[in-house]
C-alpha positions as CSV (number, residue, x, y, z in Angstrom):
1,X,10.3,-15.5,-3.3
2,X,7.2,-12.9,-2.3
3,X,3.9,-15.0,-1.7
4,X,1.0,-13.5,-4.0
5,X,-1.7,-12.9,-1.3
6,X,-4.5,-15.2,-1.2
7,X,-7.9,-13.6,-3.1
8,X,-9.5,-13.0,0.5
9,X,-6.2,-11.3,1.6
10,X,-6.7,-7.3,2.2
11,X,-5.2,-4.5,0.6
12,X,-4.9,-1.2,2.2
13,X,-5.8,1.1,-0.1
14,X,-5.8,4.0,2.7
15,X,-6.5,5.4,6.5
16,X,-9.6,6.7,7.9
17,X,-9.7,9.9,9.3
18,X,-12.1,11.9,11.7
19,X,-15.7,11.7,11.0
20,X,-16.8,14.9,8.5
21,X,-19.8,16.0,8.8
22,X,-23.3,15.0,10.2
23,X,-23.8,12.2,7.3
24,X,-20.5,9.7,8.3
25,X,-17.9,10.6,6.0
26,X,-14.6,10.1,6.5
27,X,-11.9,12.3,5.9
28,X,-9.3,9.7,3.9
29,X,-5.6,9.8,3.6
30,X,-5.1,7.2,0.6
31,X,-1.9,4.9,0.3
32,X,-2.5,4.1,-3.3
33,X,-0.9,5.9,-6.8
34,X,-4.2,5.5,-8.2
35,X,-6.8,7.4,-6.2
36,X,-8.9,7.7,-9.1
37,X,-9.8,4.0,-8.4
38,X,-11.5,5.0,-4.9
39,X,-15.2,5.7,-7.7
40,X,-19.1,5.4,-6.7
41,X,-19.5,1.8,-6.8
42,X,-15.9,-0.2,-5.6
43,X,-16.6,-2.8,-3.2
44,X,-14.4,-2.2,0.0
45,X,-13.9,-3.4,3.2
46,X,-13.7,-0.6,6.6
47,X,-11.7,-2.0,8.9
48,X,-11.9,-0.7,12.2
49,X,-8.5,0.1,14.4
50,X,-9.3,-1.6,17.6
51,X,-10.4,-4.9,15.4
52,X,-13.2,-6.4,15.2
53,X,-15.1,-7.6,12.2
54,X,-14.5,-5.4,9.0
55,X,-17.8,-4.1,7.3
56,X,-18.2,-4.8,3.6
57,X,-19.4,-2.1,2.0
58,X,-19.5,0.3,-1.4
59,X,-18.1,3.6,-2.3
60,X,-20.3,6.5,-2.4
61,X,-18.7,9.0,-2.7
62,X,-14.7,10.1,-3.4
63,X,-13.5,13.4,-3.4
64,X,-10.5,15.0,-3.2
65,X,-10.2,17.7,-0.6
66,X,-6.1,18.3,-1.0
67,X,-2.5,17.2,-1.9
68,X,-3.0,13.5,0.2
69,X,-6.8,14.0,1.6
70,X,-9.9,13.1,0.7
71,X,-13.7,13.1,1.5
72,X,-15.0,9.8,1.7
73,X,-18.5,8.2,1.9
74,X,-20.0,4.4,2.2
75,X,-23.2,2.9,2.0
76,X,-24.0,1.6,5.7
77,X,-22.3,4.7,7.2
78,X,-24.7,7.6,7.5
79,X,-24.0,9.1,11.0
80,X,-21.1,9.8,13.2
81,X,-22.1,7.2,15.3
82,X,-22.4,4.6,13.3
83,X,-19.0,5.6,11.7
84,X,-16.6,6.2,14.7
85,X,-15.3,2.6,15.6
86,X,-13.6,2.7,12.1
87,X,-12.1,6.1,12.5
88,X,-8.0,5.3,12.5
89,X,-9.2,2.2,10.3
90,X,-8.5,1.3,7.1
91,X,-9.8,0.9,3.7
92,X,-9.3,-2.1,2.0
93,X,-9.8,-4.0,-0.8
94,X,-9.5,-7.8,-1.7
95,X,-6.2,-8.9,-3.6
96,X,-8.6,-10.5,-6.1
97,X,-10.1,-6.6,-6.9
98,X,-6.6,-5.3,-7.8
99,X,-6.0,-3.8,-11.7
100,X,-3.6,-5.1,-13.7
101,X,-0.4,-2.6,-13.7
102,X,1.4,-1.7,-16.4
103,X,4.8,-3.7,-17.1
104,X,7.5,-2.5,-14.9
105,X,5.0,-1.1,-12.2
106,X,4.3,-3.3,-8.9
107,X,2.0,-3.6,-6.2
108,X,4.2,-2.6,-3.1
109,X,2.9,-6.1,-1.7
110,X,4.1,-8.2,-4.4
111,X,7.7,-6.8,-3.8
112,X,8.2,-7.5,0.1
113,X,9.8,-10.9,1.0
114,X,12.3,-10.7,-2.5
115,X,15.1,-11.3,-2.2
116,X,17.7,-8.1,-3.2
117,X,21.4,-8.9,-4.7
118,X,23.6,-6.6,-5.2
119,X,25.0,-6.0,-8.8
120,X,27.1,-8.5,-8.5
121,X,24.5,-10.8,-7.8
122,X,25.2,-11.8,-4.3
123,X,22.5,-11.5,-1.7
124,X,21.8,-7.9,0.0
125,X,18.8,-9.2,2.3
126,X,15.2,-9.8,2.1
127,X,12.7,-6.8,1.1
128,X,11.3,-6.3,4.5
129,X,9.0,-3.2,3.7
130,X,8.3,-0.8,1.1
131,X,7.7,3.2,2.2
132,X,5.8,5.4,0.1
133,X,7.6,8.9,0.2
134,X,6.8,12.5,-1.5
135,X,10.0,11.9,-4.2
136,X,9.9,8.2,-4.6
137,X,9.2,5.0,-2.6
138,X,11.7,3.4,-0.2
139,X,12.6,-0.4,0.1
140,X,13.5,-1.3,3.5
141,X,16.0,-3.9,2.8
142,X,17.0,-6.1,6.1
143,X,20.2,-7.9,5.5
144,X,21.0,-11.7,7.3
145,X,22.5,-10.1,10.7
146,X,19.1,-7.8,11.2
147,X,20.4,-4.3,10.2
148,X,18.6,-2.2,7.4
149,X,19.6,-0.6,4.5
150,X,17.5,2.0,2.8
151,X,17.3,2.2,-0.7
152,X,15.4,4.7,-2.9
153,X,13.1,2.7,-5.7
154,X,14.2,5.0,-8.6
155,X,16.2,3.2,-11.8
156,X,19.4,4.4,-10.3
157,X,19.4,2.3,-7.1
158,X,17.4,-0.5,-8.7
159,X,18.5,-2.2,-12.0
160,X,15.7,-4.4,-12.1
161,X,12.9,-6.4,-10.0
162,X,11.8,-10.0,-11.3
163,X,8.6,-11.4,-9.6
164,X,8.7,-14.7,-11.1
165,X,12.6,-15.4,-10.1
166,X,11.5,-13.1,-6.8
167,X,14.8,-11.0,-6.8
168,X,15.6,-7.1,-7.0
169,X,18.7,-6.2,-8.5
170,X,20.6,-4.1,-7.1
171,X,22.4,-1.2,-9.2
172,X,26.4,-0.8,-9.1
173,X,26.1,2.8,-7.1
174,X,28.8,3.7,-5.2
175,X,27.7,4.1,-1.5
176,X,24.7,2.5,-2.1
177,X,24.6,-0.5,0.6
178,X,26.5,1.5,3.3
């Protein structure tokens, strides 16, 4: 079964791009469905790609600039040079800030390290990573002797996910597993 991740544990809620502008913004690629979440306010964490210590921080500003891009501004980051080391970076959040979801919808953390079965119920392999896609996630499944198997997360593929038994189902789809 999937560890829940310790309050203090970080969770990427996107990438930091170049610097924008002459006031340290960022141009930000988020990794979350709910971008509306990135408001004026939300406590985050930049964490800068060579290391180093993360720098707690607010939300300014949050605006979307395309399809997957954003403008984004913190407090503590008002220049370029103050906000290069955490270009490449990431944006995170603590475990203990996530929302609720919705029954039947899943933090992409909660789900890797369950166990998959096939519809039959015997074991597939462990959840090693889930990939966020244009159509639909992908669940990188790595069975006992190391290979992977890729499976889409749509209801087809996947007949059902149980956190507290820490299992996905598997659906009976021909060619699925091979």
């Amino acid at each position: 079964m999937a560890e829940a991740p310790g309050p203090d544990e970080r969770i990427v809620l996107g990438w930091l791009g170049a610097v924008h502008g002459l006031r340290g913004a960022f141009r930000f690629f988020p990794e979350t469905d709910f971008p509306e979440r990135l408001r004026a306010g939300r406590a985050v964490s930049l964490v800068p790609a060579a290391g180093g210590p993360a720098l707690a921080t607010r939300i300014e500003r949050a605006q979307p600039m395309g399809a997957r891009l954003w403008l984004l501004s913190v407090r503590g980051v008002d220049s370029p040079a103050v906000a290069q080391p955490f270009v490449g970076g990431s944006v995170c959040v603590a475990a203990a800030d996530l929302p609720p979801l919705p029954p039947g919808q899943f933090y992409h953390h909660q789900l890797v390290g369950l166990t998959v079965l096939d519809a039959s119920g015997a074991t597939v392999g462990r959840l090693a990573e889930v990939q966020a896609a244009p159509a639909n996630d992908i669940y990188v499944v790595r069975r006992p002797d190391g290979r992977q198997v890729l499976v889409p997360a749509v209801r087809v593929a996947v007949a059902a996910i149980d956190l507290a038994s820490g299992v996905v189902r598997l659906a009976d789809l021909p060619g699925l597993l091979d």
